[in-house]
N, C-alpha and C positions, 0 to 999 in steps of 0.2 A: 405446328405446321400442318400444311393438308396434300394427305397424300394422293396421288395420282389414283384414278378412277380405277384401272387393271393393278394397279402397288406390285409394280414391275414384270410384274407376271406378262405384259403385252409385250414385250421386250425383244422376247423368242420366241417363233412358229411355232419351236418346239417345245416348250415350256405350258404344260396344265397348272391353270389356277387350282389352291386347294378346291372349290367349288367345281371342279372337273371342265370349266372355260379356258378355251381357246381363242383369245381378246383379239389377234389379228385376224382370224375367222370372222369375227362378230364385227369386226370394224370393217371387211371385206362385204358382209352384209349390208353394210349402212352404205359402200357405197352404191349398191346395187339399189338400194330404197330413193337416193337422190337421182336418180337416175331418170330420163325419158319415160313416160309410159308406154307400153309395150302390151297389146292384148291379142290371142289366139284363142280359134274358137273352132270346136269340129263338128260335124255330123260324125254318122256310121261312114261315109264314104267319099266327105269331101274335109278340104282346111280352108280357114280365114286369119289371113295378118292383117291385124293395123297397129302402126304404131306414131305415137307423136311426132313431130320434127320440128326443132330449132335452130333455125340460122339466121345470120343478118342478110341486110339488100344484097350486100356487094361479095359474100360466099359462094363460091362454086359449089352446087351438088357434092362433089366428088370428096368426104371424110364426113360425111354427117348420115350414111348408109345407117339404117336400125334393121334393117329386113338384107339376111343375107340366103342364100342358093346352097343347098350341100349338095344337092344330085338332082336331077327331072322331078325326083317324086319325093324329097325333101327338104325343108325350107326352116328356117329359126331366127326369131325376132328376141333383141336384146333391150337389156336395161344394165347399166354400169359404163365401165369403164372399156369404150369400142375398139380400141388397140391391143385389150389383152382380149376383147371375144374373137377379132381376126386370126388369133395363133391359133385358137382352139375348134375355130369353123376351119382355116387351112389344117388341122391336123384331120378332121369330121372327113373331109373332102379327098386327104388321100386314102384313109381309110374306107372310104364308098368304093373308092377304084379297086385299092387291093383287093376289096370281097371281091367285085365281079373277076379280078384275076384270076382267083383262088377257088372260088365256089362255083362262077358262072352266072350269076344272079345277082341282081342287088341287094343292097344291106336293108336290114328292118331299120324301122325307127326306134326299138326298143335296144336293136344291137350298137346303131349310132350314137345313142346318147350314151348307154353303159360306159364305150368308150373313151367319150368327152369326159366322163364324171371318174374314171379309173386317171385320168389325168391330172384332172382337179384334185385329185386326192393325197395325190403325191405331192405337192404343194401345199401338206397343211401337215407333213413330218419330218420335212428335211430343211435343215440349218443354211443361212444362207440365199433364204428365197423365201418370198411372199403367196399368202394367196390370190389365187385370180381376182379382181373385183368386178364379177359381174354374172349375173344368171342369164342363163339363155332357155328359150321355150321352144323346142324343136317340135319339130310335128309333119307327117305326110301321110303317104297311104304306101302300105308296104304290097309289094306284089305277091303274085297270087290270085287263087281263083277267090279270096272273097273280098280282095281287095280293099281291104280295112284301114280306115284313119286311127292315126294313134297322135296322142303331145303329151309330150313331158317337160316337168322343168326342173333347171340344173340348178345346183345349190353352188357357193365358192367352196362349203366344205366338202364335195364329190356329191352328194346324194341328190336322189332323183325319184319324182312323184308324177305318175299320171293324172291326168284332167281330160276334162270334156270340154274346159273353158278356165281360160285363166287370165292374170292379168299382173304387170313383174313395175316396178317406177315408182315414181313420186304418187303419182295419182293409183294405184294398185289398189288401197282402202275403200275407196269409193266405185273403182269400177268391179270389184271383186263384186260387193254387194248389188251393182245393177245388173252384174253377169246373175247373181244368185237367183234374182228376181226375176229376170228374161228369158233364163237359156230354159231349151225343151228337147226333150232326149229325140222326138222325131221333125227335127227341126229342117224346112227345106231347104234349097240349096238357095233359093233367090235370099230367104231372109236369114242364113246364116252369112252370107255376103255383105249383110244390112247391119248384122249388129255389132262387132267390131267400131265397125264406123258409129252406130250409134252411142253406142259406150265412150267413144273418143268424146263426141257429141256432150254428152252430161257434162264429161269434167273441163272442156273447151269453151265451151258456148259459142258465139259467134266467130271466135276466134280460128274455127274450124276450117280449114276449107283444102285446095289442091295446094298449096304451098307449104303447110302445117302438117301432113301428113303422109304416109307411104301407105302402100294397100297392097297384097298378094295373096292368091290363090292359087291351091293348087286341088282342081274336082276332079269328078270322079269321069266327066265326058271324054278326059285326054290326060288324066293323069300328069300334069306336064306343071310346074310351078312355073308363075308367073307374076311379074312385077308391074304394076298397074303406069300408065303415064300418066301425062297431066290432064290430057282428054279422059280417058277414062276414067280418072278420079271423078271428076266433075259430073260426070254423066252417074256416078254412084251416089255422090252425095246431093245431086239433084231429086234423088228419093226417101232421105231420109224425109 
C-alpha cells in the first residue's frame, strides 16, 4: 500500500514530522503559491501595488479586493486565501489605532507586520486550528523626518523578510526574476509607478488591462495610500 505524502504527520498543526516539517504550514504555503499575483515595489520614499484580478462579466467588485488599506501611509497586497487576510488586515488596522492611542504617532511598518506575523504564529502550535493560507506584502513609509518606505512579506508560518521588490502568486517565479532584472535601488517615482504594471505585463500579455488589475500608491508628495480607478488605471497602462 502507498502511504500518504506527510504518513500522518499532516494530521496535526501540532505534530513535527521526524524531518522537523510542519505539513499543514507547507500545504498553507501551496495555497499562497495558487494564489493571484501580487507585486510591490519601493523606492527610498515611495510604494507600488499591482496585483492581478480575476472575475467573470457578471461579478460585482466588491470580494475579489487583493489591495487592502491598514492606515494613510500603509497598504498590503495578498496572494492566498482573501477571507483569512481580512482577519489579519482588520486585526493590522486596529492595532494602527491603538499605537496612535497609546504613543501618539503612527505605527512603523516594521511594527505592523511583526504584529500580523506574532499572530500567524500562534496558528501553527495550537490544537484545533489551522494555519493562515496566505502571505501578505505590506509596505508604506513610516513617519518621521526621513520618511522611509519599508515592505515586508508575511510567511503562514509567522516569519517576515524585507525587500525592495517582491512578488507572492501563481506567477511569483517569473516576475521575481523580471523584478531581479529591472528594479534599481535609485529608481524614480514615475518609473517605479511603471513597473509593477510592467511585471504584471510579462506574465499577462495582452490580457492586461483596467479590468484585470488593481494599482496603488502610496508617495512620498502626500504620503497618503491610494487606490487607482478605472480612469487612472488606463492612463498608467497607456505608458507602458
Amino acid at each position: 500500500m502507498f502511504q500518504q505524502a506527510g504518513r500522518g504527520y499532516d494530521m496535526a498543526i501540532t505534530q513535527f514530522s521526524p524531518e522537523g516539517r510542519l505539513f499543514q504550514v507547507e500545504y498553507a504555503i501551496e495555497a499562497v503559491r495558487r494564489g493571484t499575483t501580487s507585486i510591490v515595489c519601493r523606492s527610498n520614499h515611495s510604494v507600488a501595488f499591482a496585483v492581478e484580478k480575476k472575475s467573470s462579466e457578471l461579478q460585482e467588485v466588491i470580494g475579489s479586493e487583493k489591495i487592502f488599506k491598514i492606515d494613510d501611509h500603509i497598504g498590503v497586497a495578498i496572494a492566498g486565501l482573501t477571507a483569512d487576510a481580512r482577519v489579519l488586515i482588520d486585526r493590522a488596522r486596529v492595532q494602527a489605532q491603538v499605537n496612535i492611542l497609546n504613543y501618539d504617532e503612527k505605527i512603523s511598518v516594521k511594527d505592523s507586520t511583526l504584529n500580523v506575523c506574532e499572530y500567524l504564529q500562534m496558528f501553527t502550535q495550537n490544537a484545533g486550528v489551522r494555519p493562515f493560507g496566505v502571505s501578505l506584502l505590506i509596505a508604506g513609509i513610516n513617519s518621521g523626518e526621513e520618511k522611509k518606505a519599508e515592505l515586508y512579506l508575511t510567511d503562514p508560518s509567522g516569519a517576515s523578510w524585507g525587500y525592495r521588490a517582491f512578488a507572492i502568486g501563481s506567477g511569483a517565479t517569473e516576475a521575481r526574476a523580471y523584478l531581479e532584472e529591472n528594479y534599481k535601488e535609485d529608481i524614480s517615482d514615475e518609473d517605479l509607478k511603471l513597473l509593477p504594471l510592467r511585471t504584471l505585463k510579462e506574465l499577462m500579455g495582452e490580457n492586461l488591462n483596467k479590468d484585470t488589475c488593481d494599482v496603488a500608491f502610496i508617495m512620498k508628495d502626500d504620503l497618503k495610500f491610494k487606490l487607482l480607478n478605472d480612469q487612472e488605471k488606463e492612463e498608467l497602462l497607456a505608458k507602458i
